[in-house]
PAVEX-327198 format. One record per residue (C-alpha): residue number from 1; residue in one letter; x, y, z. Coordinates in steps of 0.02 Angstrom, whole numbers, m for minus. Layout:
<sites>
<site><resi>NUM</resi><resn>A</resn><px>X</px><py>Y</py><pz>Z</pz></site>
...
</sites>
This chain:
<sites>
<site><resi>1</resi><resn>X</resn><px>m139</px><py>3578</py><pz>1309</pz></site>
<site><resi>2</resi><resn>X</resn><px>m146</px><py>3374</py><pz>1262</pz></site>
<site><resi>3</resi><resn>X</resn><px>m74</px><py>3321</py><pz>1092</pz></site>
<site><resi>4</resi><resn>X</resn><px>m207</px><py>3215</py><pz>1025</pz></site>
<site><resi>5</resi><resn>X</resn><px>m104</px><py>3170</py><pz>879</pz></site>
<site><resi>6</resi><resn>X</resn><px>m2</px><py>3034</py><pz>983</pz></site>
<site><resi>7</resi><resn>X</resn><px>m177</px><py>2918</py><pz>1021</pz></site>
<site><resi>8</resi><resn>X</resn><px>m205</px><py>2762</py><pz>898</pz></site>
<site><resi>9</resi><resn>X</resn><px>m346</px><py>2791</py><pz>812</pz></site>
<site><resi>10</resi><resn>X</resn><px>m402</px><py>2626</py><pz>804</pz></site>
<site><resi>11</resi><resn>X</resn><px>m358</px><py>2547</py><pz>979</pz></site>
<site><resi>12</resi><resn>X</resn><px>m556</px><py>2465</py><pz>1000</pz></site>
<site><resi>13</resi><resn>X</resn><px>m512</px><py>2377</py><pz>857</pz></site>
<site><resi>14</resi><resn>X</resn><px>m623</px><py>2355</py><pz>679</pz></site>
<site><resi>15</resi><resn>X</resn><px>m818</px><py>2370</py><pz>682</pz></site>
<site><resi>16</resi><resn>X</resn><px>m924</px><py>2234</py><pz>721</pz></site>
<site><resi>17</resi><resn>X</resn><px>m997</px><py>2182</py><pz>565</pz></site>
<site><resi>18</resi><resn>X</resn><px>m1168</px><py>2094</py><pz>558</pz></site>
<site><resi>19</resi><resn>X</resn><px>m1224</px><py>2006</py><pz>712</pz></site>
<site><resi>20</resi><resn>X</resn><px>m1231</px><py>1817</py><pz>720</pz></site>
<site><resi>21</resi><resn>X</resn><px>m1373</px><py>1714</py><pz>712</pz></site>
<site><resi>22</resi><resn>X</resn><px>m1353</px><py>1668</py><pz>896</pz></site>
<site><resi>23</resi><resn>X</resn><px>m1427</px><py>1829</py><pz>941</pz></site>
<site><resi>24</resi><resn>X</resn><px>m1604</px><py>1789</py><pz>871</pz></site>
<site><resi>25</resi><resn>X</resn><px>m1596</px><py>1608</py><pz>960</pz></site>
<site><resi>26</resi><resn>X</resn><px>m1696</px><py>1568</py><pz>1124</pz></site>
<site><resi>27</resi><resn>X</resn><px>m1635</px><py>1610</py><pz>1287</pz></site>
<site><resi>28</resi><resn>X</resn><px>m1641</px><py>1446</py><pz>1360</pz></site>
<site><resi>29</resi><resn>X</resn><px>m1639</px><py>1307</py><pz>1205</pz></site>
<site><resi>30</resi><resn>X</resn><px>m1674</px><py>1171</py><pz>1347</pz></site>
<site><resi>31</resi><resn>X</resn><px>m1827</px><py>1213</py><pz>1426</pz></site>
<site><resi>32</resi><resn>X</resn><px>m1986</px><py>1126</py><pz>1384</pz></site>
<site><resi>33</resi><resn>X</resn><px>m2113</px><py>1147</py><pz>1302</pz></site>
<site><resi>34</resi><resn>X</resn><px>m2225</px><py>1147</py><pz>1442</pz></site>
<site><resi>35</resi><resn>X</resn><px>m2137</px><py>1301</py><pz>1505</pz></site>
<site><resi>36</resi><resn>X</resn><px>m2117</px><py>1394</py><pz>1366</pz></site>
<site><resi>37</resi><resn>X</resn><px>m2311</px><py>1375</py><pz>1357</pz></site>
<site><resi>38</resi><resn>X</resn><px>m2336</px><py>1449</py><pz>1520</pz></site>
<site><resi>39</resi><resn>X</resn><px>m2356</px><py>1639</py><pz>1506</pz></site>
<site><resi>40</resi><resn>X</resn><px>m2422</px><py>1711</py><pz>1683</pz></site>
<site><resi>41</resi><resn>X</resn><px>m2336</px><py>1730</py><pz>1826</pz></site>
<site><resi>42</resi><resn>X</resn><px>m2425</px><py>1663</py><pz>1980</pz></site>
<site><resi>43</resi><resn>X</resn><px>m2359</px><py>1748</py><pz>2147</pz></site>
<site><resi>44</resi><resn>X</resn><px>m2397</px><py>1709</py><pz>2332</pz></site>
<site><resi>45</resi><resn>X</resn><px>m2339</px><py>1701</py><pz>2514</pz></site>
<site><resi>46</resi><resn>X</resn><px>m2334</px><py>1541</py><pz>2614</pz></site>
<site><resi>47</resi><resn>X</resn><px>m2281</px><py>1471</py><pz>2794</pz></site>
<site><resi>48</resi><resn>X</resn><px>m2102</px><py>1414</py><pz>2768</pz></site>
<site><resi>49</resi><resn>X</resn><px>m2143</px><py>1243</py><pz>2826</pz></site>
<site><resi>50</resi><resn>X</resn><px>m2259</px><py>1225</py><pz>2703</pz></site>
<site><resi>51</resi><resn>X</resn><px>m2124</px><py>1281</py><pz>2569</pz></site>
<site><resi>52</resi><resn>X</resn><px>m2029</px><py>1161</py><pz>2638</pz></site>
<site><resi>53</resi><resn>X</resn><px>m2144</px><py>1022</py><pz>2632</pz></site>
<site><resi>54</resi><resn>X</resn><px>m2219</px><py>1059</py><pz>2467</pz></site>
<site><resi>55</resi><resn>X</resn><px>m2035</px><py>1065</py><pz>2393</pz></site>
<site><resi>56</resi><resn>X</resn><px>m2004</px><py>901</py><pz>2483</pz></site>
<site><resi>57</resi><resn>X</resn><px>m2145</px><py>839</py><pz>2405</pz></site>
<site><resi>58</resi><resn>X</resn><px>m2098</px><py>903</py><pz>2213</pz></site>
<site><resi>59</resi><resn>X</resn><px>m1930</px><py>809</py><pz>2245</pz></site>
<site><resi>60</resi><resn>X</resn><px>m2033</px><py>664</py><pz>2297</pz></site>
<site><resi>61</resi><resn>X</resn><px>m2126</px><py>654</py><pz>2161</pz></site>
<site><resi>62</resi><resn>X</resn><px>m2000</px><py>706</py><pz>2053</pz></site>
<site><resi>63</resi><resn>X</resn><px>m2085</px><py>852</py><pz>1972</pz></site>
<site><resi>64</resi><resn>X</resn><px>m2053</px><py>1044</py><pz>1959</pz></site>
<site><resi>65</resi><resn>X</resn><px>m2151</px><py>1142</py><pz>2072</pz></site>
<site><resi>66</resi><resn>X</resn><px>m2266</px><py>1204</py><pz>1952</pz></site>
<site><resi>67</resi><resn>X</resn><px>m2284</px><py>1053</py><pz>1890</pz></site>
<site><resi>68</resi><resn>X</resn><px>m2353</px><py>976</py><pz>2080</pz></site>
<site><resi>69</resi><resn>X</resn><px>m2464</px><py>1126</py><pz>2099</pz></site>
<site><resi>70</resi><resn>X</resn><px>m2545</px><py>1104</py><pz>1922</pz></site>
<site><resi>71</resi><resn>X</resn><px>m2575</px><py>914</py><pz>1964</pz></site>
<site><resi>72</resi><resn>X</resn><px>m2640</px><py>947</py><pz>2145</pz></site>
<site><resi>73</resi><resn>X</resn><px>m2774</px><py>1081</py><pz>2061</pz></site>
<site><resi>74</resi><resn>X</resn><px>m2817</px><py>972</py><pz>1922</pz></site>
<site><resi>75</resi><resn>X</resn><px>m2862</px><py>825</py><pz>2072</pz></site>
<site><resi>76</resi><resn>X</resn><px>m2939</px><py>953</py><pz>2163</pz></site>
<site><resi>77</resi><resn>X</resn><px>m3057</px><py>1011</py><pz>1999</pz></site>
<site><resi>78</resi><resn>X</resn><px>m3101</px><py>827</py><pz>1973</pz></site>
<site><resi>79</resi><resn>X</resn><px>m3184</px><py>793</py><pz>2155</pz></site>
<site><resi>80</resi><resn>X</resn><px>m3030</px><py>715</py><pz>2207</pz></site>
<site><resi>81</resi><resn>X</resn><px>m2996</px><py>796</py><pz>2367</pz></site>
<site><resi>82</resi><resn>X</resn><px>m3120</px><py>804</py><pz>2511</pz></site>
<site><resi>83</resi><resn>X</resn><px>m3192</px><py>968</py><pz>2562</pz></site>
<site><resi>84</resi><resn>X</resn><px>m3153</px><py>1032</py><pz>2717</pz></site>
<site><resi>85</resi><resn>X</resn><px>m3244</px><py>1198</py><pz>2701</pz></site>
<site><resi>86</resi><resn>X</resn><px>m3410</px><py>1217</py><pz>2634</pz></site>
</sites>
């Protein structure tokens, strides 16, 4: 049978006392505020050349690609683009 009296009973080391504050802090202190305001997830398929394209354009433009889409739909709610089906 083992001897159990040979293991160190304290070979994990002390307990952890209270956690630190860093645990209560955001994930991700640099994201913006924009973002964090953003709460539903909005999922869909495209052609990968549009993917493409539209990413090329987000570059372009310099914006995130949430960012593009909410500015092309806020054009397109103002009249701005021309209707091609009616």
């Amino acid at each position: 049978m083992a001897d159990f009296g040979k293991i160190k009973k304290n070979r994990f080391g002390d307990v952890p006392g209270e956690p630190s504050g860093n645990l209560k802090a955001k994930e991700n202190p640099t994201q913006s505020r924009a973002k964090a305001e953003r709460t539903e997830p909005l999922n869909f398929k495209v052609a990968p050349e549009f993917k493409k394209a539209f990413r090329q354009a987000a570059l372009d433009e310099g914006l995130k690609l949430v960012e593009l889409l909410e500015v092309c739909f806020e054009q397109r709610r103002q009249g701005r683009f021309n209707e091609s089906k009616k």
